[in-house]
MOPAC internal coordinates of N, CA, C and O (Angstrom, degrees):
PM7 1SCF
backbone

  N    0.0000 0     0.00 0     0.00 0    0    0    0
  C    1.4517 1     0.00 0     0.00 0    1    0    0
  C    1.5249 1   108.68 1     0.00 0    2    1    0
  O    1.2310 1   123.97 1   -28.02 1    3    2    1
  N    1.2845 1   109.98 1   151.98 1    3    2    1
  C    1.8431 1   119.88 1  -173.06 1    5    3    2
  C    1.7994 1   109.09 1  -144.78 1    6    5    3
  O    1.2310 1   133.67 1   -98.82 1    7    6    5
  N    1.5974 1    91.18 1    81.18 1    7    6    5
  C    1.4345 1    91.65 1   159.17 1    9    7    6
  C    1.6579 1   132.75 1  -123.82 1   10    9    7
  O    1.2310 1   130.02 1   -31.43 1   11   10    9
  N    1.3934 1    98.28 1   148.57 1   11   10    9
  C    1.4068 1    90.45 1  -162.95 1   13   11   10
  C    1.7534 1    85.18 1  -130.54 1   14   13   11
  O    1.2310 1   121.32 1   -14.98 1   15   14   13
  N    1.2707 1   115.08 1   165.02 1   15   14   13
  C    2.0876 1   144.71 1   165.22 1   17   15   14
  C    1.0190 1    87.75 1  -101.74 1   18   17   15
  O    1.2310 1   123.50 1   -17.29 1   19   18   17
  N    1.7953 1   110.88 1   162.71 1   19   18   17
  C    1.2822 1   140.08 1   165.75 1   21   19   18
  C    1.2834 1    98.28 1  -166.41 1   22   21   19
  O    1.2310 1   132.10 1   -61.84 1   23   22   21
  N    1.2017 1    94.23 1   118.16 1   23   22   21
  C    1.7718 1   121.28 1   162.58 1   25   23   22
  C    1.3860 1   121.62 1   -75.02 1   26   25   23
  O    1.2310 1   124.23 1   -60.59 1   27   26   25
  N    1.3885 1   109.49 1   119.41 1   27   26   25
  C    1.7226 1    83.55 1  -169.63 1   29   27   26
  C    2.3260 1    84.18 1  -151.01 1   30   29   27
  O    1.2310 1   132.44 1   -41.71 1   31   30   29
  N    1.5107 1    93.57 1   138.29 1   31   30   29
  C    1.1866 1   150.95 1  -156.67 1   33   31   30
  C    1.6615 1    94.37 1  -101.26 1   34   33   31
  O    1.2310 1   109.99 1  -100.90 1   35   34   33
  N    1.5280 1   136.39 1    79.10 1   35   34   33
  C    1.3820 1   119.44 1   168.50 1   37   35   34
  C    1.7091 1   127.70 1   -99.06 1   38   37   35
  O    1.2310 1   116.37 1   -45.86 1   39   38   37
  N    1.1219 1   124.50 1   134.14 1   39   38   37
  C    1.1485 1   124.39 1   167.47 1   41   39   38
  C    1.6624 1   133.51 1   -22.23 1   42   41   39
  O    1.2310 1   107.43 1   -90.39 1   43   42   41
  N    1.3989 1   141.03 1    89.61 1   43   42   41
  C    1.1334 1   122.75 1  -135.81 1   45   43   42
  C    1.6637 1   100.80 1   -66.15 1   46   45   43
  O    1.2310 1   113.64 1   155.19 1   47   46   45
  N    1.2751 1   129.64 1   -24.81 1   47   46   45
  C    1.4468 1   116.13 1   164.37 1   49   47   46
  C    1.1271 1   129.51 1   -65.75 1   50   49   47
  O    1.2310 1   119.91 1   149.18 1   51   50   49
  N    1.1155 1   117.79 1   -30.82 1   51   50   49
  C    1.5579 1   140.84 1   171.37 1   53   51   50
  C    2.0792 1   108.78 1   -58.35 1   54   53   51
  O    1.2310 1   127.41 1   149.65 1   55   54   53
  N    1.1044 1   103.35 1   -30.35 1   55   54   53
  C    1.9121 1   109.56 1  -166.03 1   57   55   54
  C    1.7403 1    95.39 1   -64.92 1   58   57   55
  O    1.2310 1    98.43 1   164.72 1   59   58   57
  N    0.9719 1   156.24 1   -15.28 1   59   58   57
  C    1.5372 1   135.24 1   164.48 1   61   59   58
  C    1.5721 1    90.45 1   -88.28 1   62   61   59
  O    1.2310 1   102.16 1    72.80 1   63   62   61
  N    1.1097 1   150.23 1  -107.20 1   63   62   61
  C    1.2186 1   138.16 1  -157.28 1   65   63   62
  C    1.8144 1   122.08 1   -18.47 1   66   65   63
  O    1.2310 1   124.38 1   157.68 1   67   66   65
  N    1.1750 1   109.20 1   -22.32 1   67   66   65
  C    1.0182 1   117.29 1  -174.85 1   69   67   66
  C    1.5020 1   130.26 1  -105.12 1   70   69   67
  O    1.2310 1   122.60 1   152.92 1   71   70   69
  N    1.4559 1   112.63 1   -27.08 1   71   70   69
  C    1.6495 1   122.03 1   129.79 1   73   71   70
  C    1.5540 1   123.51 1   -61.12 1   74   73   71
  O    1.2310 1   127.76 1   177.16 1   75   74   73
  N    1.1817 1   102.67 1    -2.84 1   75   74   73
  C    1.6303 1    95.25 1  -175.79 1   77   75   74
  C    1.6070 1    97.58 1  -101.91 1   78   77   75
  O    1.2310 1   112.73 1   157.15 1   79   78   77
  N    1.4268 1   131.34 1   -22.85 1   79   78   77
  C    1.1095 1   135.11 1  -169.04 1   81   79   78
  C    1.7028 1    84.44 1   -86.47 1   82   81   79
  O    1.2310 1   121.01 1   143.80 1   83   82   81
  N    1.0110 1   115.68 1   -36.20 1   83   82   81
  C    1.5567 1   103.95 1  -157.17 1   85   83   82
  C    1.5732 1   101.35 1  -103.89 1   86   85   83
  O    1.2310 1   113.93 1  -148.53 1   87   86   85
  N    1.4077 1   129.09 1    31.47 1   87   86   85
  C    1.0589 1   141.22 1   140.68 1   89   87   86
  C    1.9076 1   133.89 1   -75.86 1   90   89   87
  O    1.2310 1   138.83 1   129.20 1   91   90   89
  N    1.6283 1    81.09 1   -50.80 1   91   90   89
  C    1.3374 1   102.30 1  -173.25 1   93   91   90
  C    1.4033 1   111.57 1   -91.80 1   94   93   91
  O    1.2310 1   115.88 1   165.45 1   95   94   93
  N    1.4029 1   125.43 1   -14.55 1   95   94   93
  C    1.6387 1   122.24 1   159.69 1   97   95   94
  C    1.8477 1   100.21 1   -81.44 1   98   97   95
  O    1.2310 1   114.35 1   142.58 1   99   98   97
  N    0.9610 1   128.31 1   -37.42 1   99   98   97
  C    1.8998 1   114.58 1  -179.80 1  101   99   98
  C    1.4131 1   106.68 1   -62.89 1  102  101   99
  O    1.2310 1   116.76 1   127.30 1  103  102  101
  N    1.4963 1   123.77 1   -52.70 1  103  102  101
  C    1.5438 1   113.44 1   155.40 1  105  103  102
  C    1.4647 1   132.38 1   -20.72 1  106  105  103
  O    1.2310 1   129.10 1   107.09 1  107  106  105
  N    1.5768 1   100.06 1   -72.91 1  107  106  105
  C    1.2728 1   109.21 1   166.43 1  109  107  106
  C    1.8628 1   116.63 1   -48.86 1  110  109  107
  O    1.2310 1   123.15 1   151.83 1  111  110  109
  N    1.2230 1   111.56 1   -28.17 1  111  110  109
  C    1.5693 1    98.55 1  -152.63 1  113  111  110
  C    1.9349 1    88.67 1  -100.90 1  114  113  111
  O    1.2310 1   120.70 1   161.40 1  115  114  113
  N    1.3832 1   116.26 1   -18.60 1  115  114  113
  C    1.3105 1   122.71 1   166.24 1  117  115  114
  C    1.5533 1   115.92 1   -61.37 1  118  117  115
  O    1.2310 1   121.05 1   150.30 1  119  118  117
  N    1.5344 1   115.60 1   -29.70 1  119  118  117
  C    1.7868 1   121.24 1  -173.50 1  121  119  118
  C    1.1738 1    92.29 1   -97.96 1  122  121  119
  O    1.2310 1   110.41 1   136.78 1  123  122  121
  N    1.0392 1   135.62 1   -43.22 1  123  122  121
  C    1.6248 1   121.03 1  -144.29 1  125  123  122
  C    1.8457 1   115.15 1  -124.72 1  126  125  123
  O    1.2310 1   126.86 1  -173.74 1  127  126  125
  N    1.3615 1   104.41 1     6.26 1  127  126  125
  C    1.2396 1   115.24 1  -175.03 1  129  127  126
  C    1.0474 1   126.62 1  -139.63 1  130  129  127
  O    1.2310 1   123.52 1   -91.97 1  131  130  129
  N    1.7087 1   110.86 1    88.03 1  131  130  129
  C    1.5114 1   124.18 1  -153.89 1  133  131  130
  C    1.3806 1   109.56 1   -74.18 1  134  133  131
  O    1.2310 1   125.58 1   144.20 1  135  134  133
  N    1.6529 1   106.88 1   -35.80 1  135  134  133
  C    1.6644 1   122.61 1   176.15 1  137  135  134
  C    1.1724 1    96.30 1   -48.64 1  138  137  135
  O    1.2310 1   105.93 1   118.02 1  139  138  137
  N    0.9825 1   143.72 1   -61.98 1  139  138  137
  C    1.4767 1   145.82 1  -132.74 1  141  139  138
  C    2.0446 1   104.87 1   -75.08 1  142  141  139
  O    1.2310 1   117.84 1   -66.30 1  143  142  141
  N    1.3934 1   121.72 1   113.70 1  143  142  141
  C    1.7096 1    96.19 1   177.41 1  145  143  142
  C    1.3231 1    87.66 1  -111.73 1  146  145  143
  O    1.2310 1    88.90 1   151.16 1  147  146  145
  N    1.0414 1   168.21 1   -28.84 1  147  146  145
  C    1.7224 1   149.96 1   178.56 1  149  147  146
  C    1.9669 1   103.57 1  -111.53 1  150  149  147
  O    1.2310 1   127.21 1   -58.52 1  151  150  149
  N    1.1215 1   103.73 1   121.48 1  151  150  149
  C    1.3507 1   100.12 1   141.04 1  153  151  150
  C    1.7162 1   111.32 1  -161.10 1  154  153  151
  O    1.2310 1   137.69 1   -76.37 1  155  154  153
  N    1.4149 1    83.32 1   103.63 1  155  154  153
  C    1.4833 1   122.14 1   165.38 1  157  155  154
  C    1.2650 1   161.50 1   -81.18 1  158  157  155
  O    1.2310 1   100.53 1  -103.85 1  159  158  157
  N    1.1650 1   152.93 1    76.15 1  159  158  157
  C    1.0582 1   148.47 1  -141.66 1  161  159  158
  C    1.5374 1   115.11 1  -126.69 1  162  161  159
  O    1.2310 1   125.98 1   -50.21 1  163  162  161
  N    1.6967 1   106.12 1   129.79 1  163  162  161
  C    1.4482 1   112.01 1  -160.74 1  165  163  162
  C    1.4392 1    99.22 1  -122.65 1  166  165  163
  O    1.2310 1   120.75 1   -34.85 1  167  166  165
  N    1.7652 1   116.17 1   145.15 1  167  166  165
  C    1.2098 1    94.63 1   157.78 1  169  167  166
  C    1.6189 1   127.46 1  -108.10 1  170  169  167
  O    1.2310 1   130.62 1    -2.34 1  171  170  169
  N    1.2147 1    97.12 1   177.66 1  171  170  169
  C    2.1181 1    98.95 1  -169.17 1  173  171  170
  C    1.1550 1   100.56 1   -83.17 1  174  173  171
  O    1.2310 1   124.95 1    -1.68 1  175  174  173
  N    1.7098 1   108.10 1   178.32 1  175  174  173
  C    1.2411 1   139.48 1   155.94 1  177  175  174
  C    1.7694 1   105.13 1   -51.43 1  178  177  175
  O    1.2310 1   134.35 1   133.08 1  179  178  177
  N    1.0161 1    89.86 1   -46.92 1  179  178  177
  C    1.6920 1    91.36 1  -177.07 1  181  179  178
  C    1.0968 1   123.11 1   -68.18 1  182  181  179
  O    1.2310 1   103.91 1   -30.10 1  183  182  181
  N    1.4873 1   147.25 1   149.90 1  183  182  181
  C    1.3177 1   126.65 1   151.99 1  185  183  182
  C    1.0525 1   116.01 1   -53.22 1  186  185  183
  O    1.2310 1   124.04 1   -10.84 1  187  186  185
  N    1.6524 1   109.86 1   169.16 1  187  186  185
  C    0.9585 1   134.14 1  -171.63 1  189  187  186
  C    1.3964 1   118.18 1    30.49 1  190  189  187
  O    1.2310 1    97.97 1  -170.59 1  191  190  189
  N    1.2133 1   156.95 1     9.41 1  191  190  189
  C    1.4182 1   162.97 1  -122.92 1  193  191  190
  C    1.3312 1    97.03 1  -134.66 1  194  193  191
  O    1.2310 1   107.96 1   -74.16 1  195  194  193
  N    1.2534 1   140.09 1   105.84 1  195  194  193
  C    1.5365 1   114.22 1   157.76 1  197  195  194
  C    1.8660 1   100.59 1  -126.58 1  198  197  195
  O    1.2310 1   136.75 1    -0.39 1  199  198  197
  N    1.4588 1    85.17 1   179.61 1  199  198  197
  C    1.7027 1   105.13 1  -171.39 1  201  199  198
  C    1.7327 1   110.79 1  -110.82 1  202  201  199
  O    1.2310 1   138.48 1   -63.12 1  203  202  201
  N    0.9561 1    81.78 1   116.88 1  203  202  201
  C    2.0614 1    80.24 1  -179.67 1  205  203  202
  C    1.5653 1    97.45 1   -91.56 1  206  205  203
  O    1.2310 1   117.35 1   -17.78 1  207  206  205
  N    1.3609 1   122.65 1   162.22 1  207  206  205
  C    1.5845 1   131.84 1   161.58 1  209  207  206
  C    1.5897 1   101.54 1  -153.16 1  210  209  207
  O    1.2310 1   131.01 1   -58.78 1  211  210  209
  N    2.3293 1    96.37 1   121.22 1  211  210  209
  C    1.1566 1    87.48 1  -166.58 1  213  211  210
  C    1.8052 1    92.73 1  -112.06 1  214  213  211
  O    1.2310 1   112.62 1   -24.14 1  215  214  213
  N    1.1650 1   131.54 1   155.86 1  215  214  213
  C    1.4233 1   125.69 1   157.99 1  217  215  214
  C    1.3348 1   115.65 1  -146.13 1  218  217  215
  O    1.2310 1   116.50 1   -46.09 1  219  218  217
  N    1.0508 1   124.26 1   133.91 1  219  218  217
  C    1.5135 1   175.45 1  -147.86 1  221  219  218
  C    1.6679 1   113.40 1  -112.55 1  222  221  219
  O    1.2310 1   123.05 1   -76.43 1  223  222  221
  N    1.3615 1   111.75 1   103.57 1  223  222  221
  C    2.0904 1    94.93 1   156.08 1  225  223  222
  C    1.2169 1   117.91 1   -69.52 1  226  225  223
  O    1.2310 1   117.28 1   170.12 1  227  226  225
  N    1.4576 1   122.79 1    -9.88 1  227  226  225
  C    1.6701 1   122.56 1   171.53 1  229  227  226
  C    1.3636 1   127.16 1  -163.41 1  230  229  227
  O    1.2310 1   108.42 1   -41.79 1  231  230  229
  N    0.9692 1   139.26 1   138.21 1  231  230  229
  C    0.9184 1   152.55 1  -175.78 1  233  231  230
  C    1.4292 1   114.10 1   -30.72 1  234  233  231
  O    1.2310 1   111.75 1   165.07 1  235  234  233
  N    1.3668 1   133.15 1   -14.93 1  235  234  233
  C    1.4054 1   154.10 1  -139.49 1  237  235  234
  C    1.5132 1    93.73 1  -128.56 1  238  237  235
  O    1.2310 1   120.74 1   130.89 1  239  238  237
  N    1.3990 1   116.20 1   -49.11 1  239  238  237
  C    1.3825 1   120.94 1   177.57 1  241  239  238
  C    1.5061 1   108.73 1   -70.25 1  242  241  239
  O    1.2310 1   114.07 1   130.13 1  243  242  241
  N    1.0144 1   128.83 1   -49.87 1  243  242  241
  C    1.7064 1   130.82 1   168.00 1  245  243  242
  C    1.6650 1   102.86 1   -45.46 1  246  245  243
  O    1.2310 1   118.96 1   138.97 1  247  246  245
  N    1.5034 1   119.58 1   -41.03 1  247  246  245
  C    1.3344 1    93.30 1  -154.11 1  249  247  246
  C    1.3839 1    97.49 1  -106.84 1  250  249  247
  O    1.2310 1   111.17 1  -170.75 1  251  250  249
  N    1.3371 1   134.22 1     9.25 1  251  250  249
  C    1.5791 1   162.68 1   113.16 1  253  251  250
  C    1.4366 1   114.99 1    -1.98 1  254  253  251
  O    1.2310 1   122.41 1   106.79 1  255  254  253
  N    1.5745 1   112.99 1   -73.21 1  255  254  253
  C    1.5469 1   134.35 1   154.29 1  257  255  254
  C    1.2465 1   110.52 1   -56.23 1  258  257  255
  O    1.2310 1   107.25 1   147.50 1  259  258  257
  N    1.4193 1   141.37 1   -32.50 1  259  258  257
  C    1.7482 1   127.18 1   173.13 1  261  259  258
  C    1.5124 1    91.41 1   -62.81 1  262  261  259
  O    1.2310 1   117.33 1   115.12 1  263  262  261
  N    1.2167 1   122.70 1   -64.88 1  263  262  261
  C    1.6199 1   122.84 1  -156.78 1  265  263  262
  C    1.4864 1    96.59 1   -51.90 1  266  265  263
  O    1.2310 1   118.23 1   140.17 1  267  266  265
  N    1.0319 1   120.98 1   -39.83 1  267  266  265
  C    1.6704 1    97.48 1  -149.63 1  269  267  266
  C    1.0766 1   105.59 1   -95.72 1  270  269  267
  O    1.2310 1   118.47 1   169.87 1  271  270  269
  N    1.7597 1   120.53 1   -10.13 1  271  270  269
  C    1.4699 1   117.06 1   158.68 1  273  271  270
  C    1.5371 1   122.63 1  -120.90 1  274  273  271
  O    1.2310 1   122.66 1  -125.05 1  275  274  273
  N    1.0267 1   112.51 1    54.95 1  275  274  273
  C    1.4548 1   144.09 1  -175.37 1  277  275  274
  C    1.8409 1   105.46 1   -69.01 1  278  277  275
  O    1.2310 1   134.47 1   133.46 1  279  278  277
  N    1.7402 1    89.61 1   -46.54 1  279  278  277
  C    1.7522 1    99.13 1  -163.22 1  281  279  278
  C    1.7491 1   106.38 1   -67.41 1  282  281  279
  O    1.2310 1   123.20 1   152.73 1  283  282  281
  N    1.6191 1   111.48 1   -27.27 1  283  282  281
  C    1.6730 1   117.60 1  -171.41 1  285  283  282
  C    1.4438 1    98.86 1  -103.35 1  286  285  283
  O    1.2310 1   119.40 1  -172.34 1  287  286  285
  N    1.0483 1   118.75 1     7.66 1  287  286  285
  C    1.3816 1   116.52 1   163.94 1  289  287  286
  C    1.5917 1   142.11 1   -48.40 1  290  289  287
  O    1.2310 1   125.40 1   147.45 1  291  290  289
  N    1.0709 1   107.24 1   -32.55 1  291  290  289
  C    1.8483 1   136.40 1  -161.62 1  293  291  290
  C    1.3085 1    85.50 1  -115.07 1  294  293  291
  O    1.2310 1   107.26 1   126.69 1  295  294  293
  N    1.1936 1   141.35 1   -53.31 1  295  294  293
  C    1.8299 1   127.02 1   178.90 1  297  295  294
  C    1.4493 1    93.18 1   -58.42 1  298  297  295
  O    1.2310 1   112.26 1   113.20 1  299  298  297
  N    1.3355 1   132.20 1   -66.80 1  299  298  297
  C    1.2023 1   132.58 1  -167.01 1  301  299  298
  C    1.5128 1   122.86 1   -41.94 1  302  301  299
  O    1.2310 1   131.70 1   132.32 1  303  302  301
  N    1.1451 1    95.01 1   -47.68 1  303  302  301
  C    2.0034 1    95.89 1  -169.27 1  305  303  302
  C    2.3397 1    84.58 1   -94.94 1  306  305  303
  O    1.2310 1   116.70 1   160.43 1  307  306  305
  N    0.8196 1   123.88 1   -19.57 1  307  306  305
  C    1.4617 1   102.63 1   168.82 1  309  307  306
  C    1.3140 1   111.13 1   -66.31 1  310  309  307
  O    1.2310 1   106.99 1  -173.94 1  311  310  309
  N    1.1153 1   141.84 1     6.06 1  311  310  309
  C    1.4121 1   154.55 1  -137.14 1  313  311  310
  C    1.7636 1   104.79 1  -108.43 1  314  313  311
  O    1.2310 1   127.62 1   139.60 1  315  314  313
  N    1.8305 1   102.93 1   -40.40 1  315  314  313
  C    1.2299 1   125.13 1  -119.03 1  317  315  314
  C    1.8202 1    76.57 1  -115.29 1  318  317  315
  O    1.2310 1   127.01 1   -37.14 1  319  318  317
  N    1.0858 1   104.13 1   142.86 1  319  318  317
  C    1.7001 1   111.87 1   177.56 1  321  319  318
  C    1.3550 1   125.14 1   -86.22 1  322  321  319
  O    1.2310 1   116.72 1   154.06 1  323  322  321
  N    1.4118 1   123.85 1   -25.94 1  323  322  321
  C    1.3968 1   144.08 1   110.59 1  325  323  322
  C    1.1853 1   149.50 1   -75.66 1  326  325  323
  O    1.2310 1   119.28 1     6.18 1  327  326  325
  N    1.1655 1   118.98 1  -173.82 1  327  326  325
  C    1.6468 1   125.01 1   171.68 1  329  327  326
  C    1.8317 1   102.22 1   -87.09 1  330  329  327
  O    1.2310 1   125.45 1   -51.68 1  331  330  329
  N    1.7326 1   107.13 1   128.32 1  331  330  329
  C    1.4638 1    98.59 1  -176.95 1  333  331  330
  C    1.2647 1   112.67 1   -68.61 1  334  333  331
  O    1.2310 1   118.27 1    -4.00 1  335  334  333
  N    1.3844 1   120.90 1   176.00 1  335  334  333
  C    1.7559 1   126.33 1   171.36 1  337  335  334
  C    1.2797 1    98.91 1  -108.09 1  338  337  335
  O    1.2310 1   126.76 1   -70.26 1  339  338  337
  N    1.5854 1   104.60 1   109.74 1  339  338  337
  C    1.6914 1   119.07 1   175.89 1  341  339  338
  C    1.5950 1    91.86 1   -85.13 1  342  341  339
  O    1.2310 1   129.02 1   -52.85 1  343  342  341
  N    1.1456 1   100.23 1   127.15 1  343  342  341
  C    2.0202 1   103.87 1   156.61 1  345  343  342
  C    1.6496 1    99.79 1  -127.09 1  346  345  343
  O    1.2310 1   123.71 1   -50.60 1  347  346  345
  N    1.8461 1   110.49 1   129.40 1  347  346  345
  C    1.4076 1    96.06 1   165.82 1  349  347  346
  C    1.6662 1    93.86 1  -105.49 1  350  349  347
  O    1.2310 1   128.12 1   -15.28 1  351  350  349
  N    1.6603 1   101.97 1   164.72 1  351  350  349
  C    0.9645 1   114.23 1  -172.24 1  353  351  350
  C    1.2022 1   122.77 1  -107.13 1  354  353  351
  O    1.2310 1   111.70 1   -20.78 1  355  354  353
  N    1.8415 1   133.25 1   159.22 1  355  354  353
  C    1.6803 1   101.45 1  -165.27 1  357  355  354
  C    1.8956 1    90.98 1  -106.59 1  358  357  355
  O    1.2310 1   118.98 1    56.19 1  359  358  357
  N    1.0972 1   119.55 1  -123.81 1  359  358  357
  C    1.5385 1   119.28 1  -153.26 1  361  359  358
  C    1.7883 1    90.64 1   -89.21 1  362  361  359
  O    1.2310 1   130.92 1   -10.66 1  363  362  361
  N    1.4201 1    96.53 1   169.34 1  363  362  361
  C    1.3677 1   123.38 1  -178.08 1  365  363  362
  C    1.6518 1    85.50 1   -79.86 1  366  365  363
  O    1.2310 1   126.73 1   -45.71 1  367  366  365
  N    1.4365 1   104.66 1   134.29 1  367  366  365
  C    1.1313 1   138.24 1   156.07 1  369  367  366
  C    1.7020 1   142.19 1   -64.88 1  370  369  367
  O    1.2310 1   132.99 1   107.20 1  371  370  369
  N    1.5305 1    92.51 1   -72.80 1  371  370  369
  C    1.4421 1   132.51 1  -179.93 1  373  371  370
  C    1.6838 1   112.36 1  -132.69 1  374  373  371
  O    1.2310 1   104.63 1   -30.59 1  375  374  373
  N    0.7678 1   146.00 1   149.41 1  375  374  373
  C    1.6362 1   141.45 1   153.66 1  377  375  374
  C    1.3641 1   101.40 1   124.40 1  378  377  375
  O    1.2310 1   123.29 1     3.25 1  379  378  377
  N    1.5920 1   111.30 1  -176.75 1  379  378  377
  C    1.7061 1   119.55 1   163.28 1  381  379  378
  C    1.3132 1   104.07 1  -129.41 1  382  381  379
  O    1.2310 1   120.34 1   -66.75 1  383  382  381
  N    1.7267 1   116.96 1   113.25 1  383  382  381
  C    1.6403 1    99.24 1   177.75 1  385  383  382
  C    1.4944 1    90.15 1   -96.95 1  386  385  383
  O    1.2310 1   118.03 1   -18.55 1  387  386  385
  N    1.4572 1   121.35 1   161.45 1  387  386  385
  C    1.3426 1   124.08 1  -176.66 1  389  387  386
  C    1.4129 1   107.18 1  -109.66 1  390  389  387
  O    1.2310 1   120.10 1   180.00 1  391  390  389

């Protein structure tokens, strides 16, 4: 399994373009990406701040989802007012991810 968070920090002009990108890749990653069992995205207390949670049955499937959205990538993180905070995560602990 391959899950990783990302913290991500958006430009307050930038926040509709940037829910709109991150609409239409969870679609996509909901039809076409069986590997994939969470991809989530919450928002914070903070503005503009939200929390992504991505998980993966393999490592192959995570890097599956880079390729195929590789091309909206560079709009996406130009978006972002910082650099996000990638954390990957190591094994399930406690819980049931499905």
């Amino acid at each position: 399994m391959s899950t990783v968070t990302v913290r991500m920090r958006v430009r307050p002009e930038s926040e509709a373009r940037f829910l709109e990108i991150l609409e239409d890749v969870t679609a996509k990653v909901a039809a076409h990406e069986p590997d994939c069992m969470v991809y989530a995205t919450w928002a914070t207390r903070e503005p503009q701040v939200y929390l992504m949670v991505e998980a993966y049955r393999s490592q192959a499937g995570r890097a599956r989802h880079n390729e195929l959205h590789a091309a909206i990538a560079p709009e996406f993180f130009s978006l972002l007012a910082e650099p996000p905070v990638v954390e990957t995560l190591g094994a399930v602990i406690a819980g049931h991810p499905r």
